[in-house]
N, C-alpha and C positions, 0 to 999 in steps of 0.2 A: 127891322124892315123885312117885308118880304120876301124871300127868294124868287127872280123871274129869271128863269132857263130859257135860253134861246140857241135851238138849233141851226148854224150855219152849213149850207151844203153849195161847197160852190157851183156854179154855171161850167156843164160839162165840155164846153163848145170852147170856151173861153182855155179851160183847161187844155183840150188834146192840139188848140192852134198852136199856144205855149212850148208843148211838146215836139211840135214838128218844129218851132223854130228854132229850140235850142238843139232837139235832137242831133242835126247834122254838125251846127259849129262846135257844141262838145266833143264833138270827137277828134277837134284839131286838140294837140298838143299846149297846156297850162293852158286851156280854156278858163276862164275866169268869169265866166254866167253873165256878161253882160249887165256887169257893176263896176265901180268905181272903187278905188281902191278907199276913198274917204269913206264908203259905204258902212256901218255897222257888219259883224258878221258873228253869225252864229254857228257849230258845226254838231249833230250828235248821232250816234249808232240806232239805231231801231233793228236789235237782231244784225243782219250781215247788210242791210240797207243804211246807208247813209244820209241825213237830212242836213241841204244846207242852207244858210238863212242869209242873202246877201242882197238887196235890193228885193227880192221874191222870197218866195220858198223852194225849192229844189232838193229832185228825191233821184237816188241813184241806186238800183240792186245789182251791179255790178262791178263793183267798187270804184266807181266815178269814171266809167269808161262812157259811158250816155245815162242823161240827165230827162227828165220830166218835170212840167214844171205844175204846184197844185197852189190853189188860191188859198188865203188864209184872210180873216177877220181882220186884218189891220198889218201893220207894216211890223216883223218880228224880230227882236233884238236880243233873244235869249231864247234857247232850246232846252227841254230835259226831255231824258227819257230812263225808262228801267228793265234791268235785267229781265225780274220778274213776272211782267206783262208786257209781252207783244203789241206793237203797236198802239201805246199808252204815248202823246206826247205833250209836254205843255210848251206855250209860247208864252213869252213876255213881249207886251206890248207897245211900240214906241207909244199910243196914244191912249195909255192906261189901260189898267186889268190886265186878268192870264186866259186865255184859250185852251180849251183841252179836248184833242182828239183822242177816241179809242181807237180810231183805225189806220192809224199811220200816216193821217195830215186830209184823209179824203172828205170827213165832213168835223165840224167843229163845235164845240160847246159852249156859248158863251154866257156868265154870272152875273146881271145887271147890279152895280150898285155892291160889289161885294169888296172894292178895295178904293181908300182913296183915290181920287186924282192924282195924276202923275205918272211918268213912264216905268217903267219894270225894267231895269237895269240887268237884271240878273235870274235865275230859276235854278231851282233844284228839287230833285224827289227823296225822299229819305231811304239812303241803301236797303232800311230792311221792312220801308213800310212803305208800298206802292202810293196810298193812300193820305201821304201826308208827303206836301208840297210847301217848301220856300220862297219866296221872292221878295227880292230888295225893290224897294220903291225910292225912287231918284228923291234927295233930300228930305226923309222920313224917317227910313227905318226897316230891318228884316220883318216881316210876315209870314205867317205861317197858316196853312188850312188842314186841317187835321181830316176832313172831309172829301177829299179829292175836288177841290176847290170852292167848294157849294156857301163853307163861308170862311170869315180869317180873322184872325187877331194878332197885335202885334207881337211877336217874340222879343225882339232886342234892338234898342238904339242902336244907330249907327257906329262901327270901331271908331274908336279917337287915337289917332297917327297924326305925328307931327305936328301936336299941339293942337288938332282939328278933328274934326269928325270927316268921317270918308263917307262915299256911299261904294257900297260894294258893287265892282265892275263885274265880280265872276263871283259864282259859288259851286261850291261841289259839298254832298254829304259823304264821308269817309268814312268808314269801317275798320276803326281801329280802337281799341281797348284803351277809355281812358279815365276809369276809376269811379266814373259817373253815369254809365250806363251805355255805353260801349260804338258811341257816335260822335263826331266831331264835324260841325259846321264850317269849312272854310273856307274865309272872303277873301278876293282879289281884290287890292283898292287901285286907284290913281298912282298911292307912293309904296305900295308894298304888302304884304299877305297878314292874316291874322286868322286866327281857329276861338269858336266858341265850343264848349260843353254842349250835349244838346240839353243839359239841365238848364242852360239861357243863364248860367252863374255871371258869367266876365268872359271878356275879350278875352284873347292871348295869345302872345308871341309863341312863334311853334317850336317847338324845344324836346328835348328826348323824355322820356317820362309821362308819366298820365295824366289827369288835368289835377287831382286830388294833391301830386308831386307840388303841380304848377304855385299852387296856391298856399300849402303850408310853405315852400322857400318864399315865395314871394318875391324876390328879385329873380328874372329868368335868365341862367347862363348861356353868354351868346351862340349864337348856333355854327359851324363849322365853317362851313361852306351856302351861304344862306341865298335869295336867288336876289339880284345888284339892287341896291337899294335905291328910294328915288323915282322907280317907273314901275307904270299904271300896268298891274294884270290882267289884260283884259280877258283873257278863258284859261278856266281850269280845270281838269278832271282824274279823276279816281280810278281805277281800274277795278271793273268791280268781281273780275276772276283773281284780283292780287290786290284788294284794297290798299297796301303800301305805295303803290307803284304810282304816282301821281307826274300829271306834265301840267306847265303852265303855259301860255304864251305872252312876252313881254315884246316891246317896239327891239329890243336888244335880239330877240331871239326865240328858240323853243326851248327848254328848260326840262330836265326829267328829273326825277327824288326817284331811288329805291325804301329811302325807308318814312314815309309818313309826311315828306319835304322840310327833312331838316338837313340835309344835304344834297344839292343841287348840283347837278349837269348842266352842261346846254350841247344840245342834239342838232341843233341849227341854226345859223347863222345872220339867216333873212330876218327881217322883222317881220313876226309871225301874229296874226291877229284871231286867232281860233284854232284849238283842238279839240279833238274826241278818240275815244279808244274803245275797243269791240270790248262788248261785255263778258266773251267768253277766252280773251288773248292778248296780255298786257303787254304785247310786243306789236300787237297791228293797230296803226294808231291814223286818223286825217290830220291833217294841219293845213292852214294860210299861210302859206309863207310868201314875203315880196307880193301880195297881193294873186297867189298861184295856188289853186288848191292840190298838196300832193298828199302820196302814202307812202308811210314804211312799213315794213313786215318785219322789222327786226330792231324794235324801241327807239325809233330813231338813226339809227346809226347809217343807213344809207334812206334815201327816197327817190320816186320814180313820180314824175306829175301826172295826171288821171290819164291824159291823151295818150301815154305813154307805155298805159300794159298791156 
C-alpha cells in the first residue's frame, strides 16, 4: 500500500487560549490539568521538559510549575521519547495509529493506513536506535517500525500470563546485556510484567541473567522481591543515564528496581498511574500519584507536587 504522510499543524489560537487557561490554575498546588482521575494518562521527559497526556496534551519547561497546553491528532494514551533526539515524540492513539512529532508536540506526522485498527495501548523508541519504534495494539500484538513510523510489522504476539494473552499496558526498551544483542523489550500487562529479547525469541519472566541463561534453564528461578502480583502496570520506564534503574507504576503504588526489576521497591504509596524519568538523572523522576501529578529529585524517596516548587 502506499505510504500517505499527513502533516498535522495545530490551530495556534486554539493553542495559546489553552494556555492562558490552564496557565493560572497550574500554578495552584496538585493542579491536576483538568482531568478526571478515570482519564487514561501518559507522562514523558523531552530533555528537561515534561509532556503530559491526560485528557490533552500538556507541556511544562519548568518542572510542572506552569503548563501550556498543545493540540495533538486524536486523543493520546501512550508517550515516548529519546535521549538521543531532542524533541522526537510519539503518541499512541486512543482511535488507532502513532503520531510523531520532531518538535516537541508543535506540529504532527500522521501515516495513513500503516497500522491496523485498534487503539495503541502502549509506545516505545528503541534505547539505541531513535529510528525504530514499538507499539502494542489493543488485542493484537507488539509492532514494530524500523522507519520512524513510515511502515510496521508485527514483532511479537501478545505475552500469555495467566493462562491468557495480555495486551501490553506499558512498555519501555532497556539497555541491558542480555546475550542476544543487548536490548530487552519490557511489557506491563493487566496481571504483571514480562521482557522479550529484542531477537522477538519468547516472552519472559524477569530474572537475574541474560536471555541466552533464560532459555537453556528453562524453568525461571523466582525472583526476590518481584513487583505484587495480580495488578495492571500501567507505565513503565528505564532510565536511560542508568538503564538498570527502572520505576513502574501499579494501582498499589510507584515501584523502583535498581537492578533491571528483579527486585522491587515501592517509592509510593498512592496509586500511581504514570511515570517518567530525566534522561540525563535516574534520580529525578514525574509520577501520578492519587490522581496529582508530582516530583522527586531523589528516586523517589521524598516528592514535592508541581504547584509546590
Amino acid at each position: 500500500m502506499k505510504s500517505i504522510e499527513i502533516e498535522f499543524r495545530p490551530n495556534r489560537r486554539k493553542v495559546l487560549t489553552a494556555a492562558l487557561t490552564i496557565g493560572v490554575a497550574s500554578m495552584l498546588p496538585g493542579f491536576a490539568l483538568a482531568a478526571s482521575d478515570g482519564d487514561p494518562a501518559a507522562l514523558a521527559f523531552d530533555g528537561d521538559t515534561i509532556l503530559l497526556a491526560r485528557g490533552g496534551l500538556f507541556v511544562s519547561d519548568n518542572g510542572g510549575r506552569t503548563w501550556t497546553a498543545a493540540e495533538t491528532p486524536g486523543k493520546v494514551l501512550s508517550l515516548a521519547t529519546h535521549r538521543d533526539r531532542p524533541g522526537l515524540v510519539v503518541a499512541g492513539l486512543a482511535e488507532g495509529g502513532v503520531s510523531i512529532s520532531e518538535d516537541g508536540g508543535a506540529s504532527w506526522r500522521i501515516f495513513e493506513a500503516r497500522l491496523p485498527d485498534g487503539e495503541i495501548t502502549a509506545v516505545a523508541i528503541a534505547s539505541r536506535n531513535p529510528d525504530m519504534i514499538y507499539a502494542s495494539l489493543r488485542g493484537d500484538g507488539l509492532w514494530k517500525s524500523e522507519d520512524a513510523g513510515a511502515t510496521w510489522s508485527l514483532a511479537m504476539d501478545r505475552p500469555w500470563l495467566d493462562d491468557a494473552e495480555r495486551d501490553p499496558l506499558a512498555l519501555a526498551s532497556v539497555e541491558l546485556e542480555t546475550g542476544m544483542g543487548g536490548i530487552w523489550i519490557y511489557a506491563g500487562t493487566e496481571v504483571g510484567l514480562t521482557r522479550v529479547p529484542d531477537c522477538f525469541c519468547r516472552w519472559q519472566d524477569v530474572q537475574p541473567g541474560n536471555a541466552m541463561d533464560a532459555l537453556v534453564a528453562g524453568e525461571a528461578p523466582p525472583s526476590e522481591a518481584p513487583l505484587p502480583g495480580g495488578e495492571p502496570i500501567l507505565s513503565l520506564a528505564s532510565a536511560p543515564s542508568a538503564p538498570e534503574v527502572m520505576y513502574a507504576a501499579l494501582p498499589s503504588g510507584l515501584w523502583a528496581s535498581q537492578d533491571g526489576g528483579v527486585i522491587w521497591q515501592k517509592r509510593a504509596s498512592k496509586a500511581a498511574t504514570a511515570v517518567a524519568v530525566h534522561p540525563r538523572d535516574e534520580t529525578y523522576i514525574a509520577a501520578l500519584l492519587g490522581g496529582i501529578l508530582k516530583i522527586s529529585r531523589d528516586g523517589g524517596a521524598t516528592w514535592i507536587e508541581t504547584g509546590e516548587q
